[in-house]
C-alpha positions in Angstrom: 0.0 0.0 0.0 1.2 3.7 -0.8 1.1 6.4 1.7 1.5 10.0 2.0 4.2 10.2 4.8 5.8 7.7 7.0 8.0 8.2 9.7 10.7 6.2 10.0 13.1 4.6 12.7 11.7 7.3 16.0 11.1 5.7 19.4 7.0 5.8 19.1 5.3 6.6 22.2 1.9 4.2 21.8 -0.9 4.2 24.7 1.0 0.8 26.6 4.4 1.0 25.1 7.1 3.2 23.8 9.4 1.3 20.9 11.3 1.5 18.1 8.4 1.5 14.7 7.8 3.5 11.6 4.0 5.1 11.7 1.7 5.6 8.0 -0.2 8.5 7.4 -2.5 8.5 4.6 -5.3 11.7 4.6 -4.1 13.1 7.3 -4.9 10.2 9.7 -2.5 7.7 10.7 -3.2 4.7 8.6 -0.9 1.9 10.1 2.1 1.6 12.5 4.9 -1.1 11.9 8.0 -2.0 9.8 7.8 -2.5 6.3 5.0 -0.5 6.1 4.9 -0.1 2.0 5.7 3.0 -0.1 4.8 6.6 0.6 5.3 10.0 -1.3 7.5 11.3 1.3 9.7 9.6 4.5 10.4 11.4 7.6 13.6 10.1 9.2 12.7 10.2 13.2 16.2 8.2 13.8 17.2 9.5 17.4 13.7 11.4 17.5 10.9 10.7 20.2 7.9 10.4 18.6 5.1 11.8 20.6 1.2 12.3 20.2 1.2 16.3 19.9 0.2 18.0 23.0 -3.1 19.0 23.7 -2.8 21.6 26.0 -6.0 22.0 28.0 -5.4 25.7 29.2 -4.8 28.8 26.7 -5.8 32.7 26.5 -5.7 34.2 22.8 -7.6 37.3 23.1 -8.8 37.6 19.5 -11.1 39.8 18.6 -9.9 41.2 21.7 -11.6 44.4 21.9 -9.2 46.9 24.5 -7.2 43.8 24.7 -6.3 43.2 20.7 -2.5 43.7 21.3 -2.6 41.2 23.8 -2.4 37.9 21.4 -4.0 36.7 18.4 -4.9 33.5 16.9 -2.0 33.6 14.6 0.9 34.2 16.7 -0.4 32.3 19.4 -0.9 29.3 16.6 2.4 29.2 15.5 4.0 29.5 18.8 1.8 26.4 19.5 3.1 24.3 16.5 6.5 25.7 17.4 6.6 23.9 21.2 5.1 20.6 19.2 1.1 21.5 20.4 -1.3 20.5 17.9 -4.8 21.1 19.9 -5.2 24.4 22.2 -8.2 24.4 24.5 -9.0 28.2 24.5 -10.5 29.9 27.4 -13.6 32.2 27.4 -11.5 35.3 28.6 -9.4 37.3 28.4 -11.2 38.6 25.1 -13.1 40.9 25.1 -16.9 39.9 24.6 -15.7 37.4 27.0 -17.4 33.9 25.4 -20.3 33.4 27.2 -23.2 32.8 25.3 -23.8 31.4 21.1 -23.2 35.1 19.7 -20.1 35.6 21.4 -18.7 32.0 20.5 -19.4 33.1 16.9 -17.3 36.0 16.9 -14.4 34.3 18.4 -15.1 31.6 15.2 -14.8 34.8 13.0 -11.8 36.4 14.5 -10.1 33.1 13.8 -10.6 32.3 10.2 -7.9 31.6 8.5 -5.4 31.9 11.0 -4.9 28.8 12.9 -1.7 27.1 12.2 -3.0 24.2 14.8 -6.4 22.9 15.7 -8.2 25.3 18.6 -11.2 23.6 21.0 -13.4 26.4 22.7 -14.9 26.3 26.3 -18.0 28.9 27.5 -18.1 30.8 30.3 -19.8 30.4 33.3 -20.8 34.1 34.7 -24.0 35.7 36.9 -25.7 36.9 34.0 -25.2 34.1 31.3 -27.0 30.6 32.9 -30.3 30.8 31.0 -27.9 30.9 28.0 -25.3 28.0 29.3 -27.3 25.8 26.7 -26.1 27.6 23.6 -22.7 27.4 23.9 -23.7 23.2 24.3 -25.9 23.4 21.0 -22.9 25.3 19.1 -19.7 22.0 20.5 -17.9 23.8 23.4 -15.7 20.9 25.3 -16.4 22.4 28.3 -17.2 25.7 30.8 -15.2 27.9 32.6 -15.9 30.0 36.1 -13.5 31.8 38.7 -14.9 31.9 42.2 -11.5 34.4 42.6 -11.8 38.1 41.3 -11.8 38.1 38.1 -12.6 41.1 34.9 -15.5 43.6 35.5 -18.8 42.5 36.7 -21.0 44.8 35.3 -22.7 42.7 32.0 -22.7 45.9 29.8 -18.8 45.4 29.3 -18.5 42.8 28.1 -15.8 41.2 29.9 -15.7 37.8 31.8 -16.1 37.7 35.8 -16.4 35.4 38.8 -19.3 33.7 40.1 -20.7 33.8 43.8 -21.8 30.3 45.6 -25.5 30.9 44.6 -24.4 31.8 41.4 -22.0 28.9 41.2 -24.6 26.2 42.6 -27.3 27.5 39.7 -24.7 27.1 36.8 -23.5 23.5 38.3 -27.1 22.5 38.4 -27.8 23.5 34.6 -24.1 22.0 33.3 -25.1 18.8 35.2 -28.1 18.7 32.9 -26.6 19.6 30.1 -24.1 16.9 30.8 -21.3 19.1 30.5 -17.6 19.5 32.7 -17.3 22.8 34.1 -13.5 23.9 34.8 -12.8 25.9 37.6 -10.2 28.8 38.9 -10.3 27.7 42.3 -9.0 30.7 45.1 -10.8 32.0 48.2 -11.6 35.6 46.5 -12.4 37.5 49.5 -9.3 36.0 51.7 -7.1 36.6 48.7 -8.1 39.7 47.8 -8.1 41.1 51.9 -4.3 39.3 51.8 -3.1 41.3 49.0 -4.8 45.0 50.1 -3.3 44.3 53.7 0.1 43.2 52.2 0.2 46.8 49.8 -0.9 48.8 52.9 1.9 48.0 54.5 4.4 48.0 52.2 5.3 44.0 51.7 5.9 44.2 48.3 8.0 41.8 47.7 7.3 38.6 45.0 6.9 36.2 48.6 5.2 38.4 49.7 2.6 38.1 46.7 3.0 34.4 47.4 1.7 35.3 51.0 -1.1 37.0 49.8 -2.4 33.5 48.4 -1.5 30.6 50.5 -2.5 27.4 50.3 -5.0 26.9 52.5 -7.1 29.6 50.4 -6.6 26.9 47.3 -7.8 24.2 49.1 -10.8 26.0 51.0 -12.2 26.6 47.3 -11.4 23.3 46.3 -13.2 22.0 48.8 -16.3 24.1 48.3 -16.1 23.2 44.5 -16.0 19.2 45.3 -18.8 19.6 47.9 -21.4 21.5 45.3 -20.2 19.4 42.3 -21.4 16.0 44.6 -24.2 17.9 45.8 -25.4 19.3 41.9 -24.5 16.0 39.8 -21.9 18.1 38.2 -18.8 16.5 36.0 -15.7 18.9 38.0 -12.2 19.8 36.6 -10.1 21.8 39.1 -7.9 24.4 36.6 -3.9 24.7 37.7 -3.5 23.3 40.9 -0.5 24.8 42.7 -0.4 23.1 46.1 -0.2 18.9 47.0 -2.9 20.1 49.5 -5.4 20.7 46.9 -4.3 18.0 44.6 -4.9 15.7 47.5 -8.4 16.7 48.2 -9.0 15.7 44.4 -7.6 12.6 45.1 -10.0 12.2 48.3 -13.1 13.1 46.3 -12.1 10.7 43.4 -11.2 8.1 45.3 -14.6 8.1 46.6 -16.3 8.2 43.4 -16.6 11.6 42.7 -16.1 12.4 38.9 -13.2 15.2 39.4 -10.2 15.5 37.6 -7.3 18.4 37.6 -4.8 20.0 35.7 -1.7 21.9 37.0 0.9 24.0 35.2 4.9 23.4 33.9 5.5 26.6 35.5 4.6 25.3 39.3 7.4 22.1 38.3 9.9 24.4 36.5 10.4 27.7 38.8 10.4 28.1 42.6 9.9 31.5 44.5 13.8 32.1 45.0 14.0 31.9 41.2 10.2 34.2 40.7 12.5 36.3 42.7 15.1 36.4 40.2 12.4 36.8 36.9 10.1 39.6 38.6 7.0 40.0 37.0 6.9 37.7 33.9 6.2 34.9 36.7 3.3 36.6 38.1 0.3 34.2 38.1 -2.6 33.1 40.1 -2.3 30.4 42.2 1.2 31.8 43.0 4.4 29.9 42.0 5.3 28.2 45.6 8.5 27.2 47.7 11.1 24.7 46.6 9.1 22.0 49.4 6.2 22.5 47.7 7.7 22.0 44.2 9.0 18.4 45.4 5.7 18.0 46.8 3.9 18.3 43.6 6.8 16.3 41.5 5.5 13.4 43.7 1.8 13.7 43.1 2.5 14.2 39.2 4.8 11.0 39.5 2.2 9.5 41.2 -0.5 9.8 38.7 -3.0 12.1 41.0 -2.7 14.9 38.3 -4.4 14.2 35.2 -2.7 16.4 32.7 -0.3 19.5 32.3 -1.4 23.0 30.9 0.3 25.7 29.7 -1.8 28.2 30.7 -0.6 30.7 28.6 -1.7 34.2 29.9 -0.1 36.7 27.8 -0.8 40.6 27.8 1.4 43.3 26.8 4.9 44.1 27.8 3.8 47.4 29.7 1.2 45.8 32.0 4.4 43.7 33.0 6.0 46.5 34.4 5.6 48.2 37.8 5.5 46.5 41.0 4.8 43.0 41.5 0.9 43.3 43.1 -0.1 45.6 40.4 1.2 43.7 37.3 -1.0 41.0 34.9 -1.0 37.9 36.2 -0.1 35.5 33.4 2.4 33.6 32.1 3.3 33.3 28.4 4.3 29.5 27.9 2.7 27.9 25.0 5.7 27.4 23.4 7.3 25.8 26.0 5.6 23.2 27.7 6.5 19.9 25.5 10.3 20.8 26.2 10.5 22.0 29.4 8.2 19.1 31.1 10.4 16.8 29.0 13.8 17.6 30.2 12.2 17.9 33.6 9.9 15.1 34.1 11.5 12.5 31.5 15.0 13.5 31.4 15.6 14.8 35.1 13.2 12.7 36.8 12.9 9.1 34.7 9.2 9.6 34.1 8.3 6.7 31.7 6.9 8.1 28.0 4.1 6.5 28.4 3.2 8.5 31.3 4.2 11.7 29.4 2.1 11.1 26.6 -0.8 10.7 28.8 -0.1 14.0 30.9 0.3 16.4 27.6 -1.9 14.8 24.9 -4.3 11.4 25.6 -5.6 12.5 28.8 -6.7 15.9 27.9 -8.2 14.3 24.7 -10.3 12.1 26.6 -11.4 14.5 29.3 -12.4 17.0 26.4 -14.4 14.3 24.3 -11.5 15.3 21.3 -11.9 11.6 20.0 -9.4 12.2 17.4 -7.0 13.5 19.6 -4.1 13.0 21.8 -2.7 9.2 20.5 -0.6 7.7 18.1 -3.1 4.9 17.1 -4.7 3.9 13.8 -7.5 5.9 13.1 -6.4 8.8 14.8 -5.5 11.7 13.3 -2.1 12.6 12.6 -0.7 15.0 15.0 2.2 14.7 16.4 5.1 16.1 17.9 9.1 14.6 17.3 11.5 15.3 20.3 14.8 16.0 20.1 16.3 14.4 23.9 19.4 15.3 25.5 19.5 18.5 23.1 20.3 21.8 25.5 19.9 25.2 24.1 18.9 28.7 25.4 15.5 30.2 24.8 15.4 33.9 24.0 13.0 36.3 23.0 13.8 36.3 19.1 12.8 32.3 19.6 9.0 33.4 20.6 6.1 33.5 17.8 4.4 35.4 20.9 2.6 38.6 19.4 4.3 40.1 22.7 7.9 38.6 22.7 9.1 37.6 26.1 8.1 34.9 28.8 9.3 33.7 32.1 11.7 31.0 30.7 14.0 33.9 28.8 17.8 33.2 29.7 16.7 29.3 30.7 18.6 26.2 29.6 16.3 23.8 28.3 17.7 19.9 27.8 15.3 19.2 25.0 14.1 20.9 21.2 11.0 20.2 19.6 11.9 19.4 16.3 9.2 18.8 14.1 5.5 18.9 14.1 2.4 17.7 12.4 -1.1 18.7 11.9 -3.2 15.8 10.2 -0.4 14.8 8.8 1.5 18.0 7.7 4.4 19.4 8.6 3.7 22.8 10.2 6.9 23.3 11.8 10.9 22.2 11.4 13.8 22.9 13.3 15.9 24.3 10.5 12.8 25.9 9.0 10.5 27.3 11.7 7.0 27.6 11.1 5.6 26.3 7.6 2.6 25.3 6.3 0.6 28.0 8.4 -3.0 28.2 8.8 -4.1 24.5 8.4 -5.8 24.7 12.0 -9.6 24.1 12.9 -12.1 25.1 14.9 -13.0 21.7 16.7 -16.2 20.7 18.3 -18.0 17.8 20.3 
């Protein structure tokens, strides 16, 4: 049998095994995996290469259309700086755009804003906020994956804006109630807002300005408290739970509580909370701002040996990009958001697989399969027959230094500047297609989708 592409001679990371195969691709899907696999149009040569199912990273901001945020990112940089770090499915939140996505109009004019500018795939999720739940069922009728809500401060609540904000606990309880009969997963930001926000006024008032003492301003307990809450109304409302960017084993381990017990709850955290501690937030400033805070070297440990342990079920970027100015100042009063898309695949390899002996299988799970299934993307996040053809190839034990000329980032710079990272994506594919190369950089742009369930 003929084939479009195959890959050749990479170490193939399948769902049970990681070995030495060649992988067929024939319309974009992958057709067969084997040797001797026939003759194809064009052979990829993977010899020394991991060959990985492309990451599909459950947690991204582009802020097309954008509104007063338009300079903030766009669907084609961010795009292209996803096929750069080897991800071939972003899961794209409901803010920070402005009209926020919250209801089937607003969904539409994200769909417009991103015509013909996707260089990979893009899932969307609605928004949960006080004035959208008798119009949750729209976003459902139009394919979102899933729902997003803050129970921390978040945008501006007046409806007239346009701009996405946090729910209250009756608020919250109401939109649980109608995504449980929907049947839909609502993601959640999960931080006591009015402990948090008290922290941080007390902490400015008298002068602790400091980047611990931002981390002050939102311990732990304030994660788990919300966590907690969340777990409690999801059992009590039927509702399918995914706790967004955990930052603290505490909270992870009140997951693993509730799902032990039968709860359906699943969570995310973040390469940033496995790849920087707060001496080293120190060090960057304000490009490693984010909510939940980055935490202390114990806690970093702590979390290595929940991920290890398989009580997290996949990473996110969550890139949170804004303009270089609302960067600047002091550390309370700058964006909280960190621009990693790029550099997830790469950093959590050299850390997790290369540092730490985490198995491939286990990493494919984490960055592509497990987000897949959670999302219903059937298609999605394996190398297996039938599926469709994206994936990422792995250069290991490759070291170089990221700087901000490497960034496709409408808004060129990010926490990791300056770092030494032990591993280079260097291909990917989108249904087949090579959309970017190492010696090339981004090619074959705009071949992305809009995806829906």
């Amino acid at each position: 049998m003929s084939y479009d592409r195959i890959i050749k001679n990479g170490t193939v990371i399948l769902e049970h095994d990681a070995i030495k195969t060649d992988v067929a691709i024939k319309d974009g899907v992958i057709a067969a995996i084997g040797r001797d696999l026939g003759t194809a149009n064009e052979y990829i040569d993977a010899a020394g290469l991991i060959v990985s199912p492309g990451m599909v990273d459950g947690h991204v901001h582009i802020t097309d259309p954008g509104g007063p945020r338009s300079e903030w990112e766009g669907y084609e940089t961010a795009t292209k700086a996803a096929a750069k770090g080897g991800v071939t499915t972003c899961v794209e939140m409901p803010l920070n755009q402005v009209p926020a996505t919250i209801d089937r109009e607003t969904l539409h004019i994200k769909y417009e804003a991103g015509k013909g500018k996707l260089t990979v795939d893009v899932a969307s999720l609605g928004g949960l906020v006080p004035h959208n739940i008798d119009r949750l069922h729209e976003l459902a009728e139009e394919g979102v994956v899933g729902y997003k809500c803050f129970v921390s401060t978040c945008g501006n609540p007046d409806p007239e804006s346009g701009d996405f904000c946090n729910v209250n606990n009756y608020e919250l309880y109401e939109g649980m109630t109608e995504l449980a009969r929907l049947g839909k997963i609502l993601l959640m930001h999960a931080e006591n807002a009015e402990i948090c926000d008290g922290l941080g006024k007390k902490a400015v008032a008298e002068g602790r300005l400091t980047a611990k003492d931002y981390i002050a301003s939102r311990p732990v307990f304030t994660e788990v408290e919300a966590v907690r809450r969340a777990l409690y109304l999801a059992k009590e409302t039927g509702c399918k739970l995914h706790l967004c960017h955990l930052s603290s084993p505490e909270a992870i381990e009140e997951v693993t509580k509730a799902r032990n017990s039968g709860q359906d709850v699943t969570c995310e955290s973040c390469g940033h909370y496995f790849a920087i501690d707060d001496n080293q937030f120190e060090e960057i400033g304000t490009k490693a701002k984010c909510s939940p805070p980055i935490r202390d070297k114990d806690n970093q440990d702590r979390m290595w040996a929940k991920l290890l342990n398989g009580e997290i079920d996949f990473i996110t970027s969550d890139h949170s990009p804004c303009t270089p100015d609302l960067k600047e100042g002091g550390i309370f009063d700058a964006w909280g958001g960190i621009s990693s898309l790029q550099n997830s695949v790469d950093i959590m390899f050299d850390e997790a697989v290369q540092k730490r002996g985490m198995a491939l299988t286990q990493f494919a799970k984490l960055m592509a399969t497990n987000p897949a299934d959670l999302f219903g993307l059937e298609q999605k996040g394996r190398i297996a027959v039938g599926k469709d053809a994206d994936i990422v190839m792995i250069k290991p034990d490759s070291s170089y230094v990221l700087t901000a000329d490497d960034l496709e980032y409408r808004n060129k710079f990010s926490a990791y500047e300056g770092r030494t990272i032990g591993a280079q994506v260097a291909k990917t594919l989108l249904r087949g297609q090579v959309v970017y190369d190492i010696e090339a950089g981004v090619i074959n742009p705009f071949q992305g989708e809009f995806v829906t369930v």
